[in-house]
N, C-alpha and C positions, 0 to 999 in steps of 0.2 A: 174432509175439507181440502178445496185445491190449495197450493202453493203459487199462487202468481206471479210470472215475471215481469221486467220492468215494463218490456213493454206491453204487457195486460195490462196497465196499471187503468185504462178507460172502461176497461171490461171488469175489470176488480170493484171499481167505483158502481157500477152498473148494478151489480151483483148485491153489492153491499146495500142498494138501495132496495131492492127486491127483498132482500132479507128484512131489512127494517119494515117495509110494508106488512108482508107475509105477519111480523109479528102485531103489528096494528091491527090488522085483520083478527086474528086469532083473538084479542079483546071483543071484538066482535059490536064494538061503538061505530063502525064505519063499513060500509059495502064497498072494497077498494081493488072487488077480481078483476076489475077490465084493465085500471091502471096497472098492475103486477102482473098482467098478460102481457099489455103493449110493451112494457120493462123489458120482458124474458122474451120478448121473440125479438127488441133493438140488441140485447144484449147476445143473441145468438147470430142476428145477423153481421154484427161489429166482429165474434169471434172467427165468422166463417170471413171475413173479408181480411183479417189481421191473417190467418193462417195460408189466406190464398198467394199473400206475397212477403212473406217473408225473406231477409237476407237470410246469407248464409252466417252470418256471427250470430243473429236470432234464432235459427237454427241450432248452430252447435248449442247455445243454451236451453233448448229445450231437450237437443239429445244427452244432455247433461242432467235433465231435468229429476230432483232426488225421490219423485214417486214414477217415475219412468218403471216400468216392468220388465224385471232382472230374470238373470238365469233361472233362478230357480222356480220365477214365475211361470217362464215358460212349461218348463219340465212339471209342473205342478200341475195346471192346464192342456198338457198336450201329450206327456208322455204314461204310459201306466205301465204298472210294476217294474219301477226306476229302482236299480241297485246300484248306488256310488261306489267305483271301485276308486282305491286312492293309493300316495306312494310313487313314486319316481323308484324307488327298487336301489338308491344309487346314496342320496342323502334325506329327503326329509318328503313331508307330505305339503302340499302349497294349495290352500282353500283359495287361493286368487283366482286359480282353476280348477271346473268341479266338470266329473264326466262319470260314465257310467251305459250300463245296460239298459233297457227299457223297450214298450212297444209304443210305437208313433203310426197311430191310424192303419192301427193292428199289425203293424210290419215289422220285426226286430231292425234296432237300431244301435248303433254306439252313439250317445250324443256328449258331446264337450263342449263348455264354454267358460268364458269370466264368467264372474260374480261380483260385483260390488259390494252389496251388501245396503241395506236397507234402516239402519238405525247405529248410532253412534258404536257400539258393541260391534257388530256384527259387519261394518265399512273396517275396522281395525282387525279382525278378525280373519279377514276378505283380504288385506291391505288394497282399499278401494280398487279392487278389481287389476293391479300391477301386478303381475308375477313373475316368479324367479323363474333362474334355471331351472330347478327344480321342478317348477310348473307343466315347464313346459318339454322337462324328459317324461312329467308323469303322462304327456299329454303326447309324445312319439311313443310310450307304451301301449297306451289306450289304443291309438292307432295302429299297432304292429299287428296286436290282440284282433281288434277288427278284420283287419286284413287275412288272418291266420284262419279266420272261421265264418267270412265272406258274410259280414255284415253292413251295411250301407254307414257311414259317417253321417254326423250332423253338428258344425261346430255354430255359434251363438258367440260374436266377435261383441264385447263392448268394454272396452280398455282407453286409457287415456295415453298408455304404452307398458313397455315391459318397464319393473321396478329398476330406478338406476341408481340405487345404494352401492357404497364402495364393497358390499357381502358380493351382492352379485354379482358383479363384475370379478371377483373373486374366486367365485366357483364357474364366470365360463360365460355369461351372460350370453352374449353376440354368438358363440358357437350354441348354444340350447334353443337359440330362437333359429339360425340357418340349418341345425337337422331338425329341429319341427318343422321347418316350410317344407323339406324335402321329403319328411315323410310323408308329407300332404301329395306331393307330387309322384309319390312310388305308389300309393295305394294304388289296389288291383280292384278294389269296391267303389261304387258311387261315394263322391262327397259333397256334400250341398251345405253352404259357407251363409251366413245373413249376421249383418252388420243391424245390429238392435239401438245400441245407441250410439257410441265414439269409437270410432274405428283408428285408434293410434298407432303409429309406427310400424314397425317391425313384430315390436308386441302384437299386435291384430294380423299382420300376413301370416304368420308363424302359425292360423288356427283357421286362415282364409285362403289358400292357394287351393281353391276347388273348383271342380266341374260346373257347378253354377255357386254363383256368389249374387245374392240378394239382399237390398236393403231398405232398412224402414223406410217411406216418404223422409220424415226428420230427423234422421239419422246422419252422421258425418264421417267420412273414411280419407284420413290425410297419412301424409308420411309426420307429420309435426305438427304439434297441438297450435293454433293462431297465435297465440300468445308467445309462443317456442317460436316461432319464426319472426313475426314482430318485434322479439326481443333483439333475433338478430341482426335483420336487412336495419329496424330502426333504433334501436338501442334504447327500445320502449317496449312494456306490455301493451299501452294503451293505443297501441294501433292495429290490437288485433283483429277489429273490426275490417277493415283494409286487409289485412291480410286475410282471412279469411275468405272476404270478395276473389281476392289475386290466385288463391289457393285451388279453386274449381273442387271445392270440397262436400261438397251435396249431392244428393241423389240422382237430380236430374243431370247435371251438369257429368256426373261420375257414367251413368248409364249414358249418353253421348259420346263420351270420350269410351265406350267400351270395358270399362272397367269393372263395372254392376252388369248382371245380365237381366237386372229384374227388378224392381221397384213393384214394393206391399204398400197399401195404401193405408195413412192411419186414421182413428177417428176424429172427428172435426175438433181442432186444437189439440192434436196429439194425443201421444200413446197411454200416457199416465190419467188422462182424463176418463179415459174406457180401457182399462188393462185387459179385461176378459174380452174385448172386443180386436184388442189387438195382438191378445196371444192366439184367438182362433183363426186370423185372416190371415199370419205368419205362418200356422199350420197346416191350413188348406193351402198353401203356395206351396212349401216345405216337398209337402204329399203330392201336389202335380210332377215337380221336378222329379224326386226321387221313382214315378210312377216310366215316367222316361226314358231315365237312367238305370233304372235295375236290370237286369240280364241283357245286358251291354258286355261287349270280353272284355278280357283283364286288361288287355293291350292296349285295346280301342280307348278307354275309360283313361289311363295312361297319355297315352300320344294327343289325344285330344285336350287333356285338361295342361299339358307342357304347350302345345301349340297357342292356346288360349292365351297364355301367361306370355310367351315368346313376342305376340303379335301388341302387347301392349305398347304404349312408345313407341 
């Protein structure tokens, strides 16, 4: 069953009627296919007209959205014979980020990313996709390893930012998130970077400063969440909407400004609507890029992805 947002709520109503029918039908006192045709293609047409212009705060709530298709979705769909390795080596293991070996369209891969987490259990478990220092030493590991035995990176950014507990901050926060960016920028291997849902802060560069960086159509990649900015300039959450506008926090808007190098297209009304539709079309992009990128020198792959970073601003 979908989860609807506010603004479906014309398409929810649509839905809901279609349903009521369908079960009128199913009594079988009434011949009612033409009307529950005409229903389901207004109702399809209203969703493809709602998704063709969305803002950007509609947006972020759909990259928000809690059947969106997570890490693990991906890796599930895309990657085979996935072995999680885990551990920062230093203090503890951080499920906020999960990475590992695996092959991607037959090619060894190191692949990293958030996880959210999918049900009340497992979002707590995840700490909704936030991660610690911790995380994110396990995740300059991961890439050292890679690096060491010239296998191609692949990180899956969807964060709302790195966890800002007084723990973290504690063990280093701000310094765990600037040596992961920079291990991003040492790698001597391809790394291909895709922005799946909310691309937060510092938490999301830390797992994004690559050779190509891709992101979903509704997906959003800011320095601060709308609401986090909102609160500041207006001393309100509830102007996040406005800020989000001001923000140029969108795909398309990101990919003009140079920031994205690539926009995946998702299915009509978003990713959570057809996950399997949107884990294969992120894969086959994934796999152009990396096709590229692979036997590229160490240097090049280097100087190239700093220059990238250099010429933003």
């Amino acid at each position: 069953m979908v989860t609807f947002l506010d603004f479906e709520k014309p398409i929810a109503e649509l839905d809901a009627r279609v349903a009521e029918l369908r079960e009128t039908a199913q009594s079988g006192a009434l011949n009612i296919d033409g009307e529950i045709a005409k229903l389901e293609e207004r109702s399809e047409r209203l969703l493809r007209d709602t998704y063709a212009k969305l803002t950007p705060w509609q947006k972020t709530q759909v990259a928000r959205h809690p059947h969106r298709p997570h890490f693990k979705d991906y890796v599930a769909g895309l990657v085979e014979d996935f072995v999680p390795l885990a551990g920062d080596r230093k203090f503890a293991e951080d499920q906020a980020i999960i990475g590992g070996l695996g092959r991607l369209g037959g090619r060894r891969v190191l692949i990293i990313g958030h996880e959210k987490g999918d049900d009340v259990a497992s979002r707590l478990r995840h700490n909704f996709g936030m991660a610690k220092p911790e995380g994110y030493r396990k995740a300059v590991r991961l890439m050292e390893l890679a690096d060491r035995f010239g296998l191609p990176v692949v990180s899956l950014v969807d964060t709302s930012g790195a966890f800002p507990g007084v723990q973290a901050e504690e063990r280093g926060q701000a310094e765990a998130i600037a040596r992961s960016t920079e291990a991003c920028l040492a790698l001597g291997v391809p790394l291909v970077a895709a922005i799946v849902g909310e691309g937060g802060s510092g938490g999301a560069i830390a797992l994004a400063a690559a050779n190509r960086v891709l992101m979903l159509e509704h997906s959003v990649y800011s320095v601060i969440s709308p609401e986090g900015c909102a609160s500041i300039l207006w001393r309100t959450a509830e102007k996040a909407p406005d800020a989000a506008e001001a923000m140029k926090m969108t795909a398309a808007d990101l990919h003009q400004l140079g920031v994205v190098d690539r926009i995946v297209a998702e299915p009509v009304g978003g990713a959570h609507r057809n996950p399997q539709e949107a884990v294969t079309a992120l894969g086959a992009a994934i796999g152009e890029e990396l096709d590229e990128l692979v036997g590229l020198p160490r240097e090049r792959l280097r100087h190239e992805r700093r220059e990238k970073f250099l010429r933003i601003g």
